[in-house]
N, C-alpha and C positions, 0 to 999 in steps of 0.2 A: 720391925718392918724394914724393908728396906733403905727407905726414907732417911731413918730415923739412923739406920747403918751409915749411911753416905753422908750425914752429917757429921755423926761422931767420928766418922775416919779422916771427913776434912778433903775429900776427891772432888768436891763439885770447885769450879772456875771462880774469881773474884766476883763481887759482887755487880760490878757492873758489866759483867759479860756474861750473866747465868739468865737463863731461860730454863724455864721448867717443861717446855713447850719442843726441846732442842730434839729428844730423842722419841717422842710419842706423839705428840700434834702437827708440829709445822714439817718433819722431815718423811712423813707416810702419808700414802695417799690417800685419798678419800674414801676408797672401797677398802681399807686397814682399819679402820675407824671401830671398837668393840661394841657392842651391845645396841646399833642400829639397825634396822629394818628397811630400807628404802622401797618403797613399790611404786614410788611415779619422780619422775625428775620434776614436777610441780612442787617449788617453794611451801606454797598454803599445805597442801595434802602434807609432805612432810613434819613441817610444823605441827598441826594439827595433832598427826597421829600418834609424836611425843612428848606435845605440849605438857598432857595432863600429868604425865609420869616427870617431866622436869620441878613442874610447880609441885609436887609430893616430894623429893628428894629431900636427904636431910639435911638439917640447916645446924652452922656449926655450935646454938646452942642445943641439937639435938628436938627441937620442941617437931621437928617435921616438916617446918613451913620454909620458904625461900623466895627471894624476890623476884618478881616475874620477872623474865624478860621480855624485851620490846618484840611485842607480835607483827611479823613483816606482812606486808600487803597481800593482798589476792593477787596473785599474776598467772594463773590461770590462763586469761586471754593471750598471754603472747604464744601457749602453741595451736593457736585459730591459724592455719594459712588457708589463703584463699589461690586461685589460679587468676592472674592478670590475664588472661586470654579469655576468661567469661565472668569481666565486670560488669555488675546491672549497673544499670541506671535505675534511676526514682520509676521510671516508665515501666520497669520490666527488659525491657532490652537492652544487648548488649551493646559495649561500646563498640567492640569489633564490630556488629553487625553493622549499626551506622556507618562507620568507616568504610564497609565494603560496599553499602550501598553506595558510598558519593564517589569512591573509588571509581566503580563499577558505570557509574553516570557520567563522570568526567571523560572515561575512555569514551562512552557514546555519543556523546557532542561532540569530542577528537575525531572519530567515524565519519560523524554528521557530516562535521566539515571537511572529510576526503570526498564522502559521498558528492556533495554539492560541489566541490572543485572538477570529479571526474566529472561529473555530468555537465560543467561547463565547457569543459576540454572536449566531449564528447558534442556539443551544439557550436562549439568554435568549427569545429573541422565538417561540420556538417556546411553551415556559413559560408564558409568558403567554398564547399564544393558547389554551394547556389549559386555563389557570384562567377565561377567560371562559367557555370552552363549560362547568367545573364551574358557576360563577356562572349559568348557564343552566338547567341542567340542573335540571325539576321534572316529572317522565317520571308522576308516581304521577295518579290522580282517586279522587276519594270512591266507595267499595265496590271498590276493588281488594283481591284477597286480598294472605293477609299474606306468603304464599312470595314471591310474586311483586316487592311492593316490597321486599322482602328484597333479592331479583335486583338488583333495580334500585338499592337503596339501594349493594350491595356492589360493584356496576359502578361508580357514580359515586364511594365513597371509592377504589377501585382508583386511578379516573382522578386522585382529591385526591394519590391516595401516592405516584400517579410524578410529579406535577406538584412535591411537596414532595423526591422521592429527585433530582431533576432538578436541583432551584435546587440542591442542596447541594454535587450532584456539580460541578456548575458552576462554585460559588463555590471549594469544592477546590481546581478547575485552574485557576481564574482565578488565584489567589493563590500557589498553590503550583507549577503544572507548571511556572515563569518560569525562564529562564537568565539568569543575573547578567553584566552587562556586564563584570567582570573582564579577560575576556583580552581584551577589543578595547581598554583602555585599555593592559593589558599590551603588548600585540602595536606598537601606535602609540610605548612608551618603545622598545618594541628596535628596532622602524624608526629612531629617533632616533639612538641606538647604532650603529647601523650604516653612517648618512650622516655620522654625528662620526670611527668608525674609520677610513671611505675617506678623509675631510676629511686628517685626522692622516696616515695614510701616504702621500697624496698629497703636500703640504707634505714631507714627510720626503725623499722621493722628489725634488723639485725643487730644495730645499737641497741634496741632494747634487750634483743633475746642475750647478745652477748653481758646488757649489764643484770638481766637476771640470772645468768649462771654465777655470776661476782656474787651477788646476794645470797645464791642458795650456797655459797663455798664458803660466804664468811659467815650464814645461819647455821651450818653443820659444824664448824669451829668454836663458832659460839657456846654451843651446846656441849660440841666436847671438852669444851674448857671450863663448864659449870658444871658438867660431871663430876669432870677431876676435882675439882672444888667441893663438891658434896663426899666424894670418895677419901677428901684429906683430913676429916672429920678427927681422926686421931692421929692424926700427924703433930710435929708439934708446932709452935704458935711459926715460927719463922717461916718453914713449908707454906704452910695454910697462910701464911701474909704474903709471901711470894707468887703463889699460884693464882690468889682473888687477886694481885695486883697485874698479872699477866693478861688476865681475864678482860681487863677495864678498857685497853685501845683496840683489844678484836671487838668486843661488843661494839664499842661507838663508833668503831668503822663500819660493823653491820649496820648499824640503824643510821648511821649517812648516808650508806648507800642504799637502805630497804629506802629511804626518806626519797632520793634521787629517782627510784625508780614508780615511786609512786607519784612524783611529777611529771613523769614519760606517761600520759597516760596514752594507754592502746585504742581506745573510744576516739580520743581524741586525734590521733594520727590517721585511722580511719573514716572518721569525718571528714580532713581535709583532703585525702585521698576521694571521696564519694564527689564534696563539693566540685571538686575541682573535675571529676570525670562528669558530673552534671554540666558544668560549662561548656567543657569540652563539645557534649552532646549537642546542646545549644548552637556550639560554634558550627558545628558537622549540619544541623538545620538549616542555618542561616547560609550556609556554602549552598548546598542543594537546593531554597530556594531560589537562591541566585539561580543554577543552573537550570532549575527550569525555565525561568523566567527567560532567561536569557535562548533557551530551546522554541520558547514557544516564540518569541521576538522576530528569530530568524526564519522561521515557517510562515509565519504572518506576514512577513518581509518579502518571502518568496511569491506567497499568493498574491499579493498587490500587485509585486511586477507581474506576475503571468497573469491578472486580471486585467491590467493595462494593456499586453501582448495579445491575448486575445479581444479587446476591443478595437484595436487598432488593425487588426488583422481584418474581423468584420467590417469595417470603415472599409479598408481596399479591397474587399471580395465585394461589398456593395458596387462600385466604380465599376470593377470586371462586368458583373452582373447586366450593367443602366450601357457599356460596350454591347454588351452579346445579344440584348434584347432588343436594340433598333439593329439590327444586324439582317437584312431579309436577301435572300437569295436572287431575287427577280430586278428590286433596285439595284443591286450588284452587275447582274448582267446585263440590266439598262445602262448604267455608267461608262462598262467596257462597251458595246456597239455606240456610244454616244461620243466615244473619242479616247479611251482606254486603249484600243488595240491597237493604236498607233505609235503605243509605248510598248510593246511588245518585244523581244529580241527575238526572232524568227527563225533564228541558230538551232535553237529547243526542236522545234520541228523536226529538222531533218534526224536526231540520235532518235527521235521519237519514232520515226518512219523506220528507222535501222533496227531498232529494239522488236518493232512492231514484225516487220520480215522475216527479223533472226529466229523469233518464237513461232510464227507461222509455216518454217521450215520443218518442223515438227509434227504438222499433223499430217494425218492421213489424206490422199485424196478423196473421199470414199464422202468425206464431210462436204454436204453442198456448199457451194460460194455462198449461199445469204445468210449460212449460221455458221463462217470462218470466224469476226467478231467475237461472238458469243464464245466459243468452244477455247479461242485464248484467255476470252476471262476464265473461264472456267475454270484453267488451269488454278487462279488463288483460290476458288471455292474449298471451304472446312465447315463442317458441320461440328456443334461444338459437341463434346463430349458427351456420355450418357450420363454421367457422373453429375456433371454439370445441370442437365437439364433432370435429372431424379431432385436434388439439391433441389431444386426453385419447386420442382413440383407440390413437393413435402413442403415448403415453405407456403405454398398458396392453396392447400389442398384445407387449411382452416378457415380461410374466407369460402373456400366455397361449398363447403359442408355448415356451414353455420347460414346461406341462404337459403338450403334445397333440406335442412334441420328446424328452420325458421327458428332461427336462434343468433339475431343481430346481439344480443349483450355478450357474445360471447369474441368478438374481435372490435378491432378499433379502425374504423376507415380512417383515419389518420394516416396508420401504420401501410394502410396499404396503399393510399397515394403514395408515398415513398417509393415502395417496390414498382410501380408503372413506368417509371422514368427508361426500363432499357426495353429494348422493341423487342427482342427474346421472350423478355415475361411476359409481355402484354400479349403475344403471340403463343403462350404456352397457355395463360390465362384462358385465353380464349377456345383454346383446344379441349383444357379441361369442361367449363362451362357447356362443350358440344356435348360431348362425353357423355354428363350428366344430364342434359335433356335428351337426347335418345333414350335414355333409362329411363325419367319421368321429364314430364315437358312441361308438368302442371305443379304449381308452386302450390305450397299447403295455404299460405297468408296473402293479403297486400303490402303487409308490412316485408315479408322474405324478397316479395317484385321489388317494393322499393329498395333495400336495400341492394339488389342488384343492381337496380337502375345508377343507383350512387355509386359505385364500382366503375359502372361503363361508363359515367359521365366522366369521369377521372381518368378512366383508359382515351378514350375519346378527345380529351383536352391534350395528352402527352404526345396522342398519334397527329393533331393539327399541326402541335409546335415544329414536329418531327417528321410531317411529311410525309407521316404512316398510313397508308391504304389499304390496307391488307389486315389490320387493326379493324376498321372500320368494316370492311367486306365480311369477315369473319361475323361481326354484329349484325350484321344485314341477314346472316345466313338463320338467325337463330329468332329476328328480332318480332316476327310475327307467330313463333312456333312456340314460346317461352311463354305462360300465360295462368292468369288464375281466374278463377268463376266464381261471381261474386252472385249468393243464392240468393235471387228476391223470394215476395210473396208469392206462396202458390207453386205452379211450377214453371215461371220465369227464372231465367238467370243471366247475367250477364258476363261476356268476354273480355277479358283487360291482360291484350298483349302488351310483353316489356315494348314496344316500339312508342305504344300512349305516352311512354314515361320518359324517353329520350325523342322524340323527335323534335323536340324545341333545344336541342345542342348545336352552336351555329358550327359546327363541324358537318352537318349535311349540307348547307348551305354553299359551301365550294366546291364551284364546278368544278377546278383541278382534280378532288379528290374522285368527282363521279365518271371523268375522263378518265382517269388512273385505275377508276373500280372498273367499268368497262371493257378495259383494255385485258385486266385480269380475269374475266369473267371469259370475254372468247376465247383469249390463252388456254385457258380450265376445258373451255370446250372442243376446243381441236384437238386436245390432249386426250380426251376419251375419244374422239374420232378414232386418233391413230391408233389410240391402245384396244380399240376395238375392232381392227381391222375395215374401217368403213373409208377411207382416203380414197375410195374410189368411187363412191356415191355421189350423190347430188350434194354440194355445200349447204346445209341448213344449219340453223340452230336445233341441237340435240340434246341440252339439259333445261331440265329445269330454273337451275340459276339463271341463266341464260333469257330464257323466255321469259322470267315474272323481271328484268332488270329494269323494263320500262316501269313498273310497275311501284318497282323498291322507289322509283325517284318520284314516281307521284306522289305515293304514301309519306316520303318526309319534304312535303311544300315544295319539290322542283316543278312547274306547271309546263302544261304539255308541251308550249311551243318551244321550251328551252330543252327541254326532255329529246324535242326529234331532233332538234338541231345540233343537240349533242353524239346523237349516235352516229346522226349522218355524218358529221365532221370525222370522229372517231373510225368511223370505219372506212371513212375516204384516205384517213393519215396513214389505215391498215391497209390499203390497197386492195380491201374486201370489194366485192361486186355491188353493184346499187339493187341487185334482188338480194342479197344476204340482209342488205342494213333495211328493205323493205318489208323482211321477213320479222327481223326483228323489231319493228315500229309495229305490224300487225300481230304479233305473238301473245297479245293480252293485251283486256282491254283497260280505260283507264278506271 
């Protein structure tokens, strides 16, 4: 054999420099290696596949048998990789998820708090453009009565107290609604945490893989060195003591190091990898309750001030309110003839008188001298849009289908007190209401009357405040024509005009209004005169409104002697004839 050649010729090295290992094991690489199979770089699987053929090899008393060698651990698990960017937690969800939620949270408190700074910056510069218009604000002139700067004085502190309820609320939320950067600083340490954890069990992880490749180079050494060993069978005794004795420091540096890597356990480095991304999660909780907590803190902060801003705002709209309602037009004018007009500056006058000429150079001769006056007001007359007045119609055209529907559950007279407040609606109100009784005059219920009556008593109360006549006139026109029949026994039945239902409203009760109704009522009738070419006739009264007006004032409690003495006066102030006003005193009876 060859062996057996290289001994007797005496070519191999001294004894202390011979390695049997020099030209076949230690200096080839591992894919040189004769009579192995490899199918997985897994240690176990290798092992395994030639275990049973090593422990059969033959042993150098030839009987078959050999001593095992040390079987290296499962390592298996070290080619498990996982992706660090979809670590569960215990929960199911990923770490990254949490992270983007708080992320993602922490930007929207940052938000929050530009939001709520703009919207201070935005009511700062509001504030101040209030306190100029206060700083402007000197509405009063010499002989003004004293209700009236009252009004005015109490409008402009109003405007001082939300200018001062304003800054404060402002300064409030400026300082107080703020979210603390806390958790963005928190949230940035556990991201830190969390690129140290992956760091850490990475490393952990690569240590291992690298000390199992050491393992499976010095299990494939091992084996090839126990080969040779079984193969030196008839070699002679020195060979075969050299070769088992070469054998002896690879083995027991394999099994140091199979020994080492089976205290790297992979379970275990995995655990503290899970543990610690558990915490983590925890941490990322504990951040986000913070920030809600601290979200809902600053909203609640907000609403307290604006609840305080709007009680305080009602408190001085109350004040305004207790100004404007002792506020009467006739005390006013009593004040000024009582010694007001002596504070007058009487300067006014003459640009008045100049103003007054300049515009009256404009019109036509052709305009008689007693409607010059009239014809320059004129001049501001606008009728509001159609737009306008469609809008309000559709807005009330549900109250008044739900009287002439008999269907009260179907609106809220609440709702429509509101809308009577402008003398437009109550005047459109009113037109509709006509509308609809020339189409039917007769209501289906008593419940459909009363709910109208509730309506005009509403309209009724806005036109007293307001001085509105013409409100009222319109009601007059409809107030005995609107009516329902209430069927007795047999064939009785009874009459219940809307007038039964309002005429206890102390809105009929001022003569002012029945002078002012009056007044409108002859206007109405000269108006058909001319427009019927009758200006040339005998002056009578020719409408019907006209002729039942003594009539209207009986029917709501005016008694007669106040009744004549009403027209007469009116129609003396109209410079009407004393048969015109005796026509109208005889025109119906009472």
């Amino acid at each position: 054999m060859a062996c057996s050649q290289a001994l007797s010729q005496g070519v191999y090295p001294s004894d202390e420099c011979y390695s049997p290992w020099e030209g076949s094991l230690k200096g080839s690489p591992r894919q040189e290696i004769p009579t192995f199979n490899l199918h997985t770089t897994s240690i176990s699987t290798v092992y395994q596949s030639d275990n049973e053929d090593t422990l059969k090899g033959p042993s150098e008393d030839g009987s078959g048998t050999s001593h095992a060698v040390g079987t290296p651990v499962d390592t298996a698990g070290i080619c498990i990789t996982r992706s660090f960017n979809g670590t569960l937690t215990e929960s199911g969800m990923t770490l990254e998820a949490c992270m983007c939620r708080v992320e993602n949270g922490v930007k929207t408190n940052d938000l929050l708090n530009r939001s709520i700074q703009e919207f201070c910056n935005i009511g700062f510069e509001y504030v101040d453009r209030l306190q100029g218009l206060v700083d402007r604000m000197n509405l009063t002139f010499p002989g003004e009565s004293s209700g009236a700067v009252a009004s005015i004085d109490a409008f402009k502190s109003y405007i001082g107290k939300l200018v001062e309820n304003q800054r404060d609320f402002l300064d409030a939320v400026s300082h107080e609604c703020i979210i603390p950067e806390q958790c963005s600083e928190a949230c940035a340490e556990i991201k830190r945490d969390i690129e140290h954890s992956r760091l850490k069990y990475a490393e952990n992880e690569a240590e291992r893989a690298s000390l199992a490749a050491s393992v499976e180079d010095l299990y494939m050494q091992s084996k090839s060195a126990v080969s040779m060993c079984s193969e030196a069978f008839h070699e002679p005794p020195l060979v075969k003591t050299r070769l088992h004795g070469a054998l002896v420091p690879i083995f027991l540096k394999f099994m140091h190091k199979n020994r080492e890597l089976a205290d790297m356990s992979s379970n275990q480095s995995r655990l503290e990898f899970d543990t610690e991304t558990e915490r983590l999660k925890n941490s990322l909780r504990g951040v986000d309750h913070e920030r809600i907590i601290a979200l809902r803190d600053c909203l609640s902060k907000f609403m307290v001030y604006e609840t305080a801003r709007v009680r305080n705002t009602q408190y001085d709209m109350s004040t305004l309110v207790n100004a404007l309602n002792i506020l009467e037009p006739e005390d006013e004018w009593s004040a000024f003839e009582a010694g007001g007009h002596l504070e007058v500056d009487t300067s006014t006058s003459n640009s008045l008188t100049h103003t007054t000429r300049h515009y009256t150079s404009y019109l036509t001769s052709a305009i008689p001298e007693v409607f010059r006056n009239y014809a320059i007001s004129r001049l501001t007359l606008s009728a509001p849009k159609e737009r306008v007045i469609q809008r309000v119609e559709r807005t009330l055209s549900k109250y008044v289908d739900a009287v002439w529907d008999d269907n009260p559950a179907s609106i809220s007279v609440k709702d429509f007190v509101g809308e009577m407040q402008s003398s437009l609606v109550r005047q459109i109100f009113c037109n509709m209401v006509t509308a609809y009784s020339l189409r039917s005059n007769r209501l289906k219920s008593i419940s459909a009357l009363r709910l109208l009556s509730r309506m005009i008593a509403a309209l009724l109360s806005f036109s007293q405040r307001q001085r509105d006549a013409w409100s009222g006139y319109s009601v007059l026109r409809v107030s005995d024509f609107i009516h329902i029949v209430n069927e007795g026994q047999g064939d009785t039945s009874e009459r219940c005009s809307l007038r039964m239902l309002i005429h206890g409203h102390e809105y009929w009760s001022s003569i002012p209004f029945w002078e002012e109704c009056l007044l409108i009522v002859i206007a109405q009738d000269l108006k058909v005169l001319f427009e019927e070419g009758r200006g040339h006739e005998l002056l009578q009264p020719a409408t019907k409104q006209l002729k039942d007006f003594r009539k209207w004032m009986l029917g709501f409690g005016i008694n007669q002697v106040e009744t004549q003495a009403l027209i007469a006066r009116v129609c003396g102030q109209m410079g009407l004839p004393e048969d015109y006003a005796r026509l109208l005193l005889d025109s119906s009876d009472a």
